[in-house]
ZATITOR-503629 format. One record per residue (C-alpha): residue number from 0; residue in three letters; x, y, z. Coordinates in Angstrom, 2 decimals, padded with zeros to 5 digits. Each point is the difference from the previous one (the first is absolute). Example, Ala and Ser with C-alpha at 12.3 -4.5 7.8 and 13.67 -1.06 7.14 Angstrom:
! ZATITOR-503629
[pt 0; 'ALA'; [012.30; -004.50; 007.80]]
[pt 1; 'SER'; [001.37; 003.44; -000.66]]
! end
This chain:
! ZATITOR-503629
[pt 0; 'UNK'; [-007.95; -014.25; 025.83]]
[pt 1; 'UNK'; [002.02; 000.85; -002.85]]
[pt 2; 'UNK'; [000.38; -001.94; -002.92]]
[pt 3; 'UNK'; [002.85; 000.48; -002.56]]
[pt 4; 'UNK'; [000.20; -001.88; -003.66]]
[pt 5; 'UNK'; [003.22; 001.06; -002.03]]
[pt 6; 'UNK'; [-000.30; -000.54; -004.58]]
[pt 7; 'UNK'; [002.07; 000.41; -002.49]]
[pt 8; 'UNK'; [003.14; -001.51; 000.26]]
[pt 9; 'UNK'; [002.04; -002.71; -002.71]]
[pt 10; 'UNK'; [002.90; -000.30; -002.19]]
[pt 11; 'UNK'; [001.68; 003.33; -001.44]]
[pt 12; 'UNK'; [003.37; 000.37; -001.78]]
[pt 13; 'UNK'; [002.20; 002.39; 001.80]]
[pt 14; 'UNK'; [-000.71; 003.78; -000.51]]
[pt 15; 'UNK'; [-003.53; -000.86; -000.55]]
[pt 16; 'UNK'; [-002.85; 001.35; 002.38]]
[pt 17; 'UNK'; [-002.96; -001.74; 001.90]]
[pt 18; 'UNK'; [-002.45; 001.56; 002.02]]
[pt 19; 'UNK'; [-001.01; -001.56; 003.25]]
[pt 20; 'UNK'; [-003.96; 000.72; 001.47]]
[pt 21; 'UNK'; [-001.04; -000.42; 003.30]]
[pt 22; 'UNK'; [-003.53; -000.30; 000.80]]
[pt 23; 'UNK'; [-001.05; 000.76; 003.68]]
[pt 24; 'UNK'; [-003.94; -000.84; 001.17]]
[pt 25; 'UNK'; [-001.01; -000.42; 003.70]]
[pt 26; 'UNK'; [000.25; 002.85; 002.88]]
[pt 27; 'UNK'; [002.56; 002.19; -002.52]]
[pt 28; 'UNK'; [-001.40; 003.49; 001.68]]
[pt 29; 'UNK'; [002.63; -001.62; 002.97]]
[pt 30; 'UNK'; [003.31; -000.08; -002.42]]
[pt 31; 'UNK'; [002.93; 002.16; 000.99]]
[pt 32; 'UNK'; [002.09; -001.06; -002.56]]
[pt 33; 'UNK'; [000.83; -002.19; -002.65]]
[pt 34; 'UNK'; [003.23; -001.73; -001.42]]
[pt 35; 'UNK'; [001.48; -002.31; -002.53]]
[pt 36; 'UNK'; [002.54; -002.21; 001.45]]
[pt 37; 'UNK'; [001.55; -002.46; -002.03]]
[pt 38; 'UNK'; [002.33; -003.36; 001.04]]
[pt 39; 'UNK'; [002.20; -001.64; -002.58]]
[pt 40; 'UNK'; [001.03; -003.91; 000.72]]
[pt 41; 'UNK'; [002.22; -000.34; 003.25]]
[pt 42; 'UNK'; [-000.33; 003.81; 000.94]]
[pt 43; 'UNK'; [-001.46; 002.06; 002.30]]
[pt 44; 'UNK'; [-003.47; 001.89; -000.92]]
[pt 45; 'UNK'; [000.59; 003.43; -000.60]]
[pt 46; 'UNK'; [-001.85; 003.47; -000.56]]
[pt 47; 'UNK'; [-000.50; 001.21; -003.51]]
[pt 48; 'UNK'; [-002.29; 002.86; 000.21]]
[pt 49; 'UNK'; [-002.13; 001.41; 002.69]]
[pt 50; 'UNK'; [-003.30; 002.18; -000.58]]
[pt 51; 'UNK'; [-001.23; 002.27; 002.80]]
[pt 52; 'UNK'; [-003.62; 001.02; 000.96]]
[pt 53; 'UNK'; [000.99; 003.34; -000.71]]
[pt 54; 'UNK'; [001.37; -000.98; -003.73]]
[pt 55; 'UNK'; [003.87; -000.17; 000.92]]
[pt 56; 'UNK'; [002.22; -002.30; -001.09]]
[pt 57; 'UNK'; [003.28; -001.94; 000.37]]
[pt 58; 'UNK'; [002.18; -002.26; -002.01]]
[pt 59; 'UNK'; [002.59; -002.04; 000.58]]
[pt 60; 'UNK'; [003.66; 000.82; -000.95]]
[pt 61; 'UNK'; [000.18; -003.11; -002.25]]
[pt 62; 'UNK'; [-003.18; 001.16; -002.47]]
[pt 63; 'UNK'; [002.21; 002.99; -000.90]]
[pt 64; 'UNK'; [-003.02; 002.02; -000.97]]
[pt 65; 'UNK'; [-001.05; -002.62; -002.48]]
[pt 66; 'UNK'; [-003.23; -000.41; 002.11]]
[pt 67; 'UNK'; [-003.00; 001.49; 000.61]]
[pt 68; 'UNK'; [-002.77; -000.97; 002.51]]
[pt 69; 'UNK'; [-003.09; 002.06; -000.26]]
[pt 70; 'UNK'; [-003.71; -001.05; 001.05]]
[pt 71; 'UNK'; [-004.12; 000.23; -000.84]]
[pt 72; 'UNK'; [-002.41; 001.53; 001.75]]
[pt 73; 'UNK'; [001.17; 000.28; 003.71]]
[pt 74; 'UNK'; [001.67; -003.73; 000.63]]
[pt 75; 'UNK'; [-002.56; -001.97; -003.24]]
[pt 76; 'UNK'; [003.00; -000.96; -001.82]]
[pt 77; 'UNK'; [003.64; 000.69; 000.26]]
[pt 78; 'UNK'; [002.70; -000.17; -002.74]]
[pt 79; 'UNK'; [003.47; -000.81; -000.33]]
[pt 80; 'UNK'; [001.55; 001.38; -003.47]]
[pt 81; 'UNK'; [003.03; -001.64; -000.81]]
[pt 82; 'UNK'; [002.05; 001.31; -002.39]]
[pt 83; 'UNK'; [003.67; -001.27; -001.72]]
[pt 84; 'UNK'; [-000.19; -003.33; 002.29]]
[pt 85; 'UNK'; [002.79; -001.73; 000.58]]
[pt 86; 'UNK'; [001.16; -003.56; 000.74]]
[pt 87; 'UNK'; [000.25; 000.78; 003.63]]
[pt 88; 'UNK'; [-003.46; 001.33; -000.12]]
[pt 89; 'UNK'; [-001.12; -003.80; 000.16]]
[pt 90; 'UNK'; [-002.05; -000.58; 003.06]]
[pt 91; 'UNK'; [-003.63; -000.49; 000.99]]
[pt 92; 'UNK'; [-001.06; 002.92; 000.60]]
[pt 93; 'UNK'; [-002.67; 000.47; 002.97]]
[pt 94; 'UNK'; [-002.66; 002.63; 001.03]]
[pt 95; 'UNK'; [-000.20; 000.90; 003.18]]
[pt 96; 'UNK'; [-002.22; 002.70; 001.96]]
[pt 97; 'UNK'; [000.36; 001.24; 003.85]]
[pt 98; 'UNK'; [-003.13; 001.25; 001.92]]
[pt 99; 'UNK'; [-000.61; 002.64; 002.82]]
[pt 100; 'UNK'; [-001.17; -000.25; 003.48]]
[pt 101; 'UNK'; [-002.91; 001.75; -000.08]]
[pt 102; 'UNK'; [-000.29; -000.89; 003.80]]
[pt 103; 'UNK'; [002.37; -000.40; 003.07]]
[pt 104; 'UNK'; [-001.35; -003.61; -000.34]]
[pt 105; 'UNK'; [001.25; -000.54; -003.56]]
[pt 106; 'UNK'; [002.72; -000.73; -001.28]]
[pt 107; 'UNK'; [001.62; 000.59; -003.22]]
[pt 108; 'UNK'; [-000.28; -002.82; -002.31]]
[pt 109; 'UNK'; [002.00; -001.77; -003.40]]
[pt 110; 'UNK'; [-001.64; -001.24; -002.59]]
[pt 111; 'UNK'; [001.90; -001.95; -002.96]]
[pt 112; 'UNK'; [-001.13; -001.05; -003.39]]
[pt 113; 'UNK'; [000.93; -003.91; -001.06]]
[pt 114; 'UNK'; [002.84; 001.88; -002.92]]
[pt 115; 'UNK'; [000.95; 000.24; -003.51]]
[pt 116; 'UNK'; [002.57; -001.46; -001.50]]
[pt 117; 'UNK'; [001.86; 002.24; -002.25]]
[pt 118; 'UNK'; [003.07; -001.53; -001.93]]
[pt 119; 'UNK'; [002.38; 002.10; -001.98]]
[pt 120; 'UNK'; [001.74; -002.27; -002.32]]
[pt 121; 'UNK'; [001.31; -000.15; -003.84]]
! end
């Protein structure tokens, strides 16, 4: 098992910046990957930022290189810099790790923090 618990979201006035932790405990030698999603009221959960086991990452289009997502150790914590926020940026914002199938028996698994609201408001 894999257990997720996302901190430090709130209120910040547009162009402001909040980072977002992560903090993963259980079976994390097992993570493939791990992700910030984030799903705004009456919308579809989407991808933020990805970070690889090998270090890589992706953003989505929409951050516009205003984020950064970076981790800890090997999977302790994982961050989510976020810089110039926006309005739109308003979502709760999730953490969310994938796992490898060590065996033909296994299966890869998802694992989901409970969120983090972050509002971007005036």
């Amino acid at each position: 098992q894999v257990q997720l618990v996302e901190s430090g979201g709130g209120l910040v006035q547009p162009g402001g910046s909040l980072t977002l932790s992560c903090a993963a405990s259980g079976r994390t030698f097992s993570i493939a990957a791990m992700d910030w999603y984030r799903q705004a009221p009456g919308e579809q959960r989407e991808l933020v930022a990805r970070i690889s086991r090998d270090g890589s990452t992706n953003y989505a289009d929409s951050t516009k290189g205003r984020f950064t997502i970076s981790r800890e150790g090997r999977w302790d914590t994982m961050y989510l810099q976020m810089n110039s926020l926006k309005p739109e940026d308003t979502a709760v914002y999730y953490c969310h790790a994938r796992t490898m199938a060590f065996t033909v028996e296994q299966v890869p698994q998802d694992y989901w923090g409970q969120g983090t609201q972050v509002t971007v408001s005036s």
